[in-house]
C-alpha beads as a LAMMPS data file, in Angstrom:
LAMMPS data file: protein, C-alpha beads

105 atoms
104 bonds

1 atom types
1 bond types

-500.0 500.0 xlo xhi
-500.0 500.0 ylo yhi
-500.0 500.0 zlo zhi

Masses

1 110.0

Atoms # bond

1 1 1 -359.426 -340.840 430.475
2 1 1 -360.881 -342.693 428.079
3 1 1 -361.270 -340.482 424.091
4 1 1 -363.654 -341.348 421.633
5 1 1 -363.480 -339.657 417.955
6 1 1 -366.751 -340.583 415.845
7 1 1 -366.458 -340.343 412.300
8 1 1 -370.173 -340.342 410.544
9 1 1 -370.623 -340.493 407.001
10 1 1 -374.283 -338.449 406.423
11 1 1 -376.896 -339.512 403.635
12 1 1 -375.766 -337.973 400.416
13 1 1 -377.650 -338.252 397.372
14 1 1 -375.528 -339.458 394.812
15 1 1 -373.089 -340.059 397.053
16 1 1 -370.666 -343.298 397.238
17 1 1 -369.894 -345.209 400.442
18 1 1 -368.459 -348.314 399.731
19 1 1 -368.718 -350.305 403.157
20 1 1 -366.831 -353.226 402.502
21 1 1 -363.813 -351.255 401.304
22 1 1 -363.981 -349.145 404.231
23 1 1 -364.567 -352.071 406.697
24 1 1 -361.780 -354.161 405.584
25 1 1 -359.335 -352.287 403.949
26 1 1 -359.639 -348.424 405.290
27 1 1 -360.343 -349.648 408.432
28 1 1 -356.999 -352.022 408.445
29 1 1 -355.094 -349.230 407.411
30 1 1 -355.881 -347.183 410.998
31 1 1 -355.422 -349.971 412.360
32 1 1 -351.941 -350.618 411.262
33 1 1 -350.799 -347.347 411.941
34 1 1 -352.543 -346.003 415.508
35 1 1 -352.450 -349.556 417.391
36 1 1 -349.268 -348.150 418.780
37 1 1 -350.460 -344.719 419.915
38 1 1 -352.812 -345.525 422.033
39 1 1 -355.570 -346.361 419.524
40 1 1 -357.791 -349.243 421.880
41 1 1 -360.134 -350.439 419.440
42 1 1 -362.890 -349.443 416.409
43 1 1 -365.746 -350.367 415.138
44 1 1 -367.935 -349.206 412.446
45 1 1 -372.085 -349.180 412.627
46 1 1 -374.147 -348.896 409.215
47 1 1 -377.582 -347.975 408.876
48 1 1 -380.664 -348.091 406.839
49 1 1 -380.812 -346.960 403.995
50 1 1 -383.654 -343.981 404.906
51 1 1 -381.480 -342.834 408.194
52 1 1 -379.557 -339.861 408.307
53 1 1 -376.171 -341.473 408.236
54 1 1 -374.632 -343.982 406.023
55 1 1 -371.838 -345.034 408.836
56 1 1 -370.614 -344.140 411.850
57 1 1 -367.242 -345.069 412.889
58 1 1 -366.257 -345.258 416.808
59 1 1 -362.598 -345.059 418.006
60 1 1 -361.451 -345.469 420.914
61 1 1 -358.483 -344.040 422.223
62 1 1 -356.655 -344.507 425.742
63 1 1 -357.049 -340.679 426.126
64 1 1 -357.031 -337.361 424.104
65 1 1 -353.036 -337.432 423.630
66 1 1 -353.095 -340.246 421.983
67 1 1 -355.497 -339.165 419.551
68 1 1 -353.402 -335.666 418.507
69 1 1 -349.938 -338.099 418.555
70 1 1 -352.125 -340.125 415.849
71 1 1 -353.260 -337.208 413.939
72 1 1 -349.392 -335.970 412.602
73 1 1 -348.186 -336.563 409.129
74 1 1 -345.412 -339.044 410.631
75 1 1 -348.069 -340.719 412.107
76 1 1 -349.649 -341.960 409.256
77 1 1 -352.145 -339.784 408.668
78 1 1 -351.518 -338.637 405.068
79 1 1 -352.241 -342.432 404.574
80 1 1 -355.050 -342.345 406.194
81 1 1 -356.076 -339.176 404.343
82 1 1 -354.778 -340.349 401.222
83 1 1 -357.521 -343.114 400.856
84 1 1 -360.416 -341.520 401.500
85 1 1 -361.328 -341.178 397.823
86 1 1 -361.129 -344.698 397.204
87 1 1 -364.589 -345.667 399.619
88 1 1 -366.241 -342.139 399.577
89 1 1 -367.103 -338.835 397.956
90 1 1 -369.069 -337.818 401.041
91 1 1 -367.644 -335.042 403.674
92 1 1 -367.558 -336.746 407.037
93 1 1 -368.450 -335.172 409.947
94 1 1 -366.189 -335.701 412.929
95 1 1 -366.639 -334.929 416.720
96 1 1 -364.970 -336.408 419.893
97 1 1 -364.744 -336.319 423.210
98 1 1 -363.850 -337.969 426.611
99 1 1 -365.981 -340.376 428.146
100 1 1 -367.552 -338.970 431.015
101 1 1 -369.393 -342.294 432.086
102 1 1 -370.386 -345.728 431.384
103 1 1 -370.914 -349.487 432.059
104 1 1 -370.514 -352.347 431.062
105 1 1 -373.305 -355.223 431.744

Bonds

1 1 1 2
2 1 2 3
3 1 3 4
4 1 4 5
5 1 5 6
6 1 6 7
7 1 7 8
8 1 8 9
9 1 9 10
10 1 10 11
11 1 11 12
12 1 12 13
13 1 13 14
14 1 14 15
15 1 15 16
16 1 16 17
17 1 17 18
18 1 18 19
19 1 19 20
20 1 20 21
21 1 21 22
22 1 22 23
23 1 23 24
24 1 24 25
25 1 25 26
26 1 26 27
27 1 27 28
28 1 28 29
29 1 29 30
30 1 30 31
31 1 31 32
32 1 32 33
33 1 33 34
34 1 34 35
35 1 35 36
36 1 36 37
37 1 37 38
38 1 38 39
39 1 39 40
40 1 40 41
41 1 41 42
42 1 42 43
43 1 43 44
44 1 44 45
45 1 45 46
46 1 46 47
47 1 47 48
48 1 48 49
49 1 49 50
50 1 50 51
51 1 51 52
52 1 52 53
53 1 53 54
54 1 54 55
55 1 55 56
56 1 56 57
57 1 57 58
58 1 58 59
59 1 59 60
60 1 60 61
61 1 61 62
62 1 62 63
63 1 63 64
64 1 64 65
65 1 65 66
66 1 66 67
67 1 67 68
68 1 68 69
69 1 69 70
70 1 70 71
71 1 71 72
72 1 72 73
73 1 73 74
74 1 74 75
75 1 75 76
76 1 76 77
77 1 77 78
78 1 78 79
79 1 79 80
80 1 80 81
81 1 81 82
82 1 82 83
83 1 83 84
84 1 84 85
85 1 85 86
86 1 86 87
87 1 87 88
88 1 88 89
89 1 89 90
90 1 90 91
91 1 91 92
92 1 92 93
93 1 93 94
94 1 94 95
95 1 95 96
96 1 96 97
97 1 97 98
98 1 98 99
99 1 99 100
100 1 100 101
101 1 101 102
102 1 102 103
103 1 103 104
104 1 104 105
């Protein structure tokens, strides 16, 4: 079944969240190394600038394996890890779960 880990980035103040970074480089970077573990696609959603969250980032995976086989260092997650600092300073909160519905219209 279908996994989906979301990554959200709350409103900090004096926090740093650099979008475009994270968009087109961070982004590439998961991209590059989970493609082939079952990672099915991303996308990231940004808000305004009075909402609770900064970003929110949506993966989806092909199922809940495929998401622990992703998060191992051989895996490229020190990578992953490794450039947080260079698009944020905020913690991220991150849940997931499998879908239990949807639709598509």
């Amino acid at each position: 079944m279908t996994f989906i880990t979301y990554i959200a980035y709350p409103t900090t103040p004096g926090g740093r969240f650099d979008l475009e970074y994270y968009n087109t480089t961070h982004m590439a970077i998961v991209e590059r190394h989970w493609k082939g573990l079952g990672l099915e696609s991303w996308s990231v959603t940004s808000f305004a600038a009075d909402a609770p969250y900064v970003a929110l980032a949506t993966i989806v995976w092909k199922d809940a394996a495929s998401s622990q086989r992703a998060m191992t260092p051989e895996n490229g997650l020190l990578e992953v890890v490794a450039d947080l600092p260079k698009f944020t300073d905020i913690k991220a909160v991150h849940f997931s779960g499998t879908v239990a519905a949807s639709s598509s219209l």
